[in-house]
N, C-alpha and C positions, 0 to 999 in steps of 0.2 A: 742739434737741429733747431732753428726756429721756429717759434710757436705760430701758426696762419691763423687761429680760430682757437679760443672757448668756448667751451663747452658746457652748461649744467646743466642741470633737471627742471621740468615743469612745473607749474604748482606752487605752491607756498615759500617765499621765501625764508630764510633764515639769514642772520649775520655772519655764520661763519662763511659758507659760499660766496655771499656776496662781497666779501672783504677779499677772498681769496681772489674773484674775479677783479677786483680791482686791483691786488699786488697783479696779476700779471698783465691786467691792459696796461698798468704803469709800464710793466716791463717790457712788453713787445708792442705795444698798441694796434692789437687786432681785434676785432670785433667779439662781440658773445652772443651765442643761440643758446634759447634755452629748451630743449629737447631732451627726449631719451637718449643714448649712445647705441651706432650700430656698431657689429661686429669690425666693422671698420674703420668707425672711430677711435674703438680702443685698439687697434691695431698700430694707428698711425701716430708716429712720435709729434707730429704739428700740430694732434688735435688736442688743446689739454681737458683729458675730462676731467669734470670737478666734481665730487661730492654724489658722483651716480658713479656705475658701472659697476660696481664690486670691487674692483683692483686699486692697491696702493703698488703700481709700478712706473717709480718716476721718470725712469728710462721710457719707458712708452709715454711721458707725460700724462699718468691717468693718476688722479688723485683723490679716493675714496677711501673712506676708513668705517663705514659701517659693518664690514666684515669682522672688523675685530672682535674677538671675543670682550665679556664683560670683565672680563680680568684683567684688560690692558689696559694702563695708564690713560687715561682721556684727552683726547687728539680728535682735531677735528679737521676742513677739508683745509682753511687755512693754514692749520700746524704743519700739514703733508707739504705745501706752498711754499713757506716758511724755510722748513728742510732743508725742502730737494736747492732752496738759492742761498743755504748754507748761512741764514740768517737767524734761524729758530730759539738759537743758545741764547743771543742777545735779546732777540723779543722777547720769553720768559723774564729776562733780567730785570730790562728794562721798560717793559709794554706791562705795568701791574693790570689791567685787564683783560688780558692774554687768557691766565688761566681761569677766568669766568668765564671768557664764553665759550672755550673748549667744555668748559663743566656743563653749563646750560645747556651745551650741542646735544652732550649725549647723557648726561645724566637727568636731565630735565632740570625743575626751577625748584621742587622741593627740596633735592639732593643736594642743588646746589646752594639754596637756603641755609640748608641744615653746616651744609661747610663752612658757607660764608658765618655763622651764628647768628643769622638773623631769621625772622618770620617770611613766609612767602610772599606775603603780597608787599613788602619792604620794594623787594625787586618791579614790580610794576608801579611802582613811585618813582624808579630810576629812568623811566622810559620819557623819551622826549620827544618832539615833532619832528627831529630829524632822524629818528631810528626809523619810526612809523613811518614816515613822507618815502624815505628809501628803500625802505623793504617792500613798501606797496605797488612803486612806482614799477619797483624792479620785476617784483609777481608778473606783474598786468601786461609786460611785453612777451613776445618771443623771439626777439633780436634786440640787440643794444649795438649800432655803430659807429664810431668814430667821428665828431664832428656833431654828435644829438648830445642833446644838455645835460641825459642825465650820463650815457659814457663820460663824458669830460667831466662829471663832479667824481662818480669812482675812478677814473684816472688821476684826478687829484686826492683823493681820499688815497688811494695806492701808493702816488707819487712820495706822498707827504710822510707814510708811513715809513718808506725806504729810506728817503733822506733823513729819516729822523734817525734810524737805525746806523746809519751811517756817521751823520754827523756826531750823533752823542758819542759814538766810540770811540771819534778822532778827538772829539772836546774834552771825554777822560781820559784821553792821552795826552795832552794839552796842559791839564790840571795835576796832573799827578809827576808832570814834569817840575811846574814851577810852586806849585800849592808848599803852607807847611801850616801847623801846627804851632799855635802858643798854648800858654797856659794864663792867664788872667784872672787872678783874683780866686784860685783852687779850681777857673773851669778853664774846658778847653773849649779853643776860637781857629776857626779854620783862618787863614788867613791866604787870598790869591792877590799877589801881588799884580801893580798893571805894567802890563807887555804892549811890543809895540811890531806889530800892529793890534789893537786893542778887537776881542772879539765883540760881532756884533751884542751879547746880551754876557758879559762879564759874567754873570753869577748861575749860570747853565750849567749844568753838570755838578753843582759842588755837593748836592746830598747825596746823587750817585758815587761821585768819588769815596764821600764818607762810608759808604755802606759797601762799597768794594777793598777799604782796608781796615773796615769791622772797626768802623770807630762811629757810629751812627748813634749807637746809643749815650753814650761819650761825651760828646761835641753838646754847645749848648751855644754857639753864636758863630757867624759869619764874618766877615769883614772881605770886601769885595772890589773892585772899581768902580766908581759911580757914572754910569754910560753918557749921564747929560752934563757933567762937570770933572774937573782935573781930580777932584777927593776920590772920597771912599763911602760905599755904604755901609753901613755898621745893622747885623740882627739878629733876632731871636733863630736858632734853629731848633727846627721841630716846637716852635714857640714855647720854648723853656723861657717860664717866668721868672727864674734869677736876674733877666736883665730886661729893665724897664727903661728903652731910651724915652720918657718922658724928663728921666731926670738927669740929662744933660742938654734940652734945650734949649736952656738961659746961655749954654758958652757959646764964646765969640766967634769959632770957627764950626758952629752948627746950625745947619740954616732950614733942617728940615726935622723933625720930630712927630711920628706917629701919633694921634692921641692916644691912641692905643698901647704906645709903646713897645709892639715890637719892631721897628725899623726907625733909623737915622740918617741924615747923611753930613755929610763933614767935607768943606776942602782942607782936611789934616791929610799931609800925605808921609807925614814922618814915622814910622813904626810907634817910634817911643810916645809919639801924642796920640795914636789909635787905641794903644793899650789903657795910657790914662784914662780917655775919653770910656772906654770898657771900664774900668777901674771905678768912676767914676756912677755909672749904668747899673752896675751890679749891685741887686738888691739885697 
């Protein structure tokens, strides 16, 4: 059944809710009240409630996880969100902030500190004017509809999140087709050859790929398409210092050179002149 209306609670906001509300005005683009739930609300499969009512029943569309006991893994109203659209596994995966703000939700900022390994107030140096601006904005109404400035930026905050989850899994489906593996100089170098038609951002997905066949730790450079010209970018991954392309920006087919040295780029489009050019790089 389609969703007509969101639901959440009064009062203070938080990020989990608010992000849950926005995966589903992405998804059905219907308005948000933020109220109590009546007995009828949570009755009705159209009303989704978020983060109130008691119930994690997603068939009824009611998505609360406060009832949990303290023994259950930490899930909050977006993880229930997430779930029930069968996208959760990959969030985790791939959403590395995922499991902070489930932890924040319900464990608070010490616990989560203490996980994270860092000091408390660490986390309130994370904070920025756009967490603030939208969590207050969000507070201060009790309706949000469709066509007001701030629904359409959580519709795009939602939007952006979905296709992200999407795309990236088609993009390491993509990569793990065409991608391989050299070996240069005793490291390895991921290497994506260019296809046609060339994705908009060539080098998207390729640390995910790496860490999805446990070679993350491994891999110590890139070599990619170069999106503004017919070469190749050449880099550090995970800015492993074996290769410093400072020291091949004197050659003839290198026309770009970090000063920093982790990035190059090259119109070499031959293997055997990529590898050199690595060969070359390696400290």
């Amino acid at each position: 059944m389609a969703i007509r209306q969101i639901l959440t609670h009064p009062g203070g906001a938080h990020k989990d809710e608010l992000l849950a509300c926005a995966v589903l005005a992405a998804a059905h683009g219907c308005g948000i009240v933020r109220r109590e739930p009546s007995d009828g609300d949570l009755a009705d499969p159209g009303v989704a409630v978020v983060d109130v009512g008691g119930e994690h029943e997603p068939e009824r569309s009611n998505f609360d996880h406060h009832q949990f006991g303290p023994d259950h893994e930490p899930v909050c109203a977006l993880s229930l969100v997430l779930q029930h659209l069968g996208i959760y596994d990959d969030a985790r995966r791939f959403c590395d902030w995922l499991e902070t703000t489930e932890r924040l939700d319900v464990t608070g900022p010490r616990e989560t500190s203490a996980w994270l390994g860092i000091e408390p107030d660490v986390l309130g140096r994370l904070n920025s004017p756009v967490d603030i601006t939208l969590l207050r904005r969000f507070a201060s109404v009790d309706r949000v509809e469709p066509g007001e400035a701030l629904y359409e930026i959580l519709r795009w905050v939602g939007a952006d999140l979905l296709e992200y989850l999407k795309s990236l899994r088609e993009r390491l489906e993509y990569v793990g087709e065409h991608a391989g593996m050299w070996e240069v100089a005793d490291l390895n170098v991921l290497f994506m050859p260019r296809t046609d038609p060339l994705p908009p951002e060539p080098s998207a997905g390729l640390g995910r790929h790496l860490e999805a066949i446990g070679m993350e730790e491994a891999t110590s450079g890139l070599v990619y398409p170069d999106r503004r010209g017919p070469g190749y970018g050449l880099s550090r991954f995970r800015d492993d210092p074996r290769f410093d392309f400072t020291r091949i920006e004197g050659e003839p087919d290198v026309h770009f050179a970090h000063a920093r040295g982790f990035v190059a780029k090259t119109s070499a489009t031959d293997p055997e002149r990529l590898k050199e050019l690595l060969r070359l790089a390696r400290v």
